[in-house]
N, C-alpha and C positions, 0 to 999 in steps of 0.2 A: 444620226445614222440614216443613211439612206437605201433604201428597201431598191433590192434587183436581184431578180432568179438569176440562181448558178453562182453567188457570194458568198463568200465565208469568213466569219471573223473570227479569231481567240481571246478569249480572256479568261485570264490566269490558268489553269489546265485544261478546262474545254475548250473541245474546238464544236464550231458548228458552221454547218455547212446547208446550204439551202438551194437543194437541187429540183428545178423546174415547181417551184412552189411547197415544196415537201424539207422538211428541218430534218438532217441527222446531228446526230453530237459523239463524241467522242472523247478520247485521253487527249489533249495537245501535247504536244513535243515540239521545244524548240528547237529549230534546224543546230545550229551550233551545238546542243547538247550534249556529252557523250553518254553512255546507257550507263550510268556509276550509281551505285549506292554503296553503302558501307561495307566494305571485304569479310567476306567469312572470315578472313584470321584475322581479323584486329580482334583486340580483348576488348571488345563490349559484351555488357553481360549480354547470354545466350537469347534472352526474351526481346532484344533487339529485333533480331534477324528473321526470327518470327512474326513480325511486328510489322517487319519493311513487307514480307512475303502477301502475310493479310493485308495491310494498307492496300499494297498496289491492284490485287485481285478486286479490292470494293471498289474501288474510284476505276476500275476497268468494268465493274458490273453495274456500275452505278452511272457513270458519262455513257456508255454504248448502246445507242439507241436500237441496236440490231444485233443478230445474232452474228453475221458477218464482222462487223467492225468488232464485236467483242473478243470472236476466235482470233482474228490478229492482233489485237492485244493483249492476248493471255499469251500467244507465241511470244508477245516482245518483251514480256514480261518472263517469262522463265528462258528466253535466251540474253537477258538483261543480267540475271541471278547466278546463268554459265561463267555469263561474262567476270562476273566478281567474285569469284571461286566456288558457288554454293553449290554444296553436291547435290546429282540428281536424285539420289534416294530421299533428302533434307528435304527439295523443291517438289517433290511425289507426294512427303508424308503433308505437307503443310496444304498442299493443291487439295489431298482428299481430306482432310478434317475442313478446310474453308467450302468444300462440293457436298460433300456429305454424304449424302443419296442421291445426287447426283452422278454418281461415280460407280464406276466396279470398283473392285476391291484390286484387281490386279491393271488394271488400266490406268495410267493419267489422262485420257482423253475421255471427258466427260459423255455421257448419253444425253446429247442436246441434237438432235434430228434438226428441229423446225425452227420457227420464231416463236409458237405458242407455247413451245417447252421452256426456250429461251425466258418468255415472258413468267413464266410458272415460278423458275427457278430465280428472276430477278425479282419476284414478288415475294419470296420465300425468303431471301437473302435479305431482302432489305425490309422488313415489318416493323420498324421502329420510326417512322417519320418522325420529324421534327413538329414540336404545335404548329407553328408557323406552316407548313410545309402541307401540314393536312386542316389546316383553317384554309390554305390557299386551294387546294384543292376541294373543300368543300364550298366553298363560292362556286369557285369554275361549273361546281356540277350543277350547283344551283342555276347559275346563271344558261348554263345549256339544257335547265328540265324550263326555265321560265322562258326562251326563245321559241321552244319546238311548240 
């Protein structure tokens, strides 16, 4: 791979992009795509749909390196679940039990102001690292407390 500001490559659902030396990441979407997941009226059991609703909020809270790229992908995310029939009240109850306290009680649009809240509530959501994932990250820091 060859290293050049303002590049970006995909692989498998991230995308990442690397603007004037700074890496953002994101959900990838392939262009041909359509926005399809499984239809609210097929008869899959009910814990499906629930299922597709969380997946996609984590791999949106999880790939979105910013508060920005994440708000657009929670839009394409619940106009993706429009699109397959899921009612807005279903796509509301599922958005505030995966927000939590994140959330009003009567709003779908979360209380995320900033990036530090962003970051608060992506550190909150996701507290289960993999070993691997936090042995890598405890190198990293190691390796940046033995530079300085």
């Amino acid at each position: 791979m060859e290293a050049n500001i303002g590049s970006s490559v995909s692989f498998l659902d991230l995308f990442i992009n690397n603007k004037n030396g700074i890496l953002f990441t994101s959900v990838y979407h392939k262009p041909a795509a359509e926005p399809c997941v499984i239809p609210f009226i097929s008869d899959h059991p009910r814990h499906v749909f629930s299922n597709i609703i969380q997946a996609s909020l984590l791999r949106a809270v999880r790939y979105s390196s910013t508060l920005d790229i994440f708000e657009k992908e929670r839009r394409a995310i619940r106009l993706m679940l429009l699109y397959n029939g899921y009612p807005s009240r279903y796509i509301d109850k599922h958005f505030r039990k995966f927000f939590g306290r994140s959330m009003s009680k009567s709003s779908i649009i979360p209380f995320i102001a900033n990036e530090n809240q962003f970051l608060v509530m992506r550190n909150t959501l996701l507290p289960k690292l993999a070993v691997k994932e936090r042995e890598t990250q405890h190198r990293i820091a190691v390796v940046s407390i033995d530079t300085d």
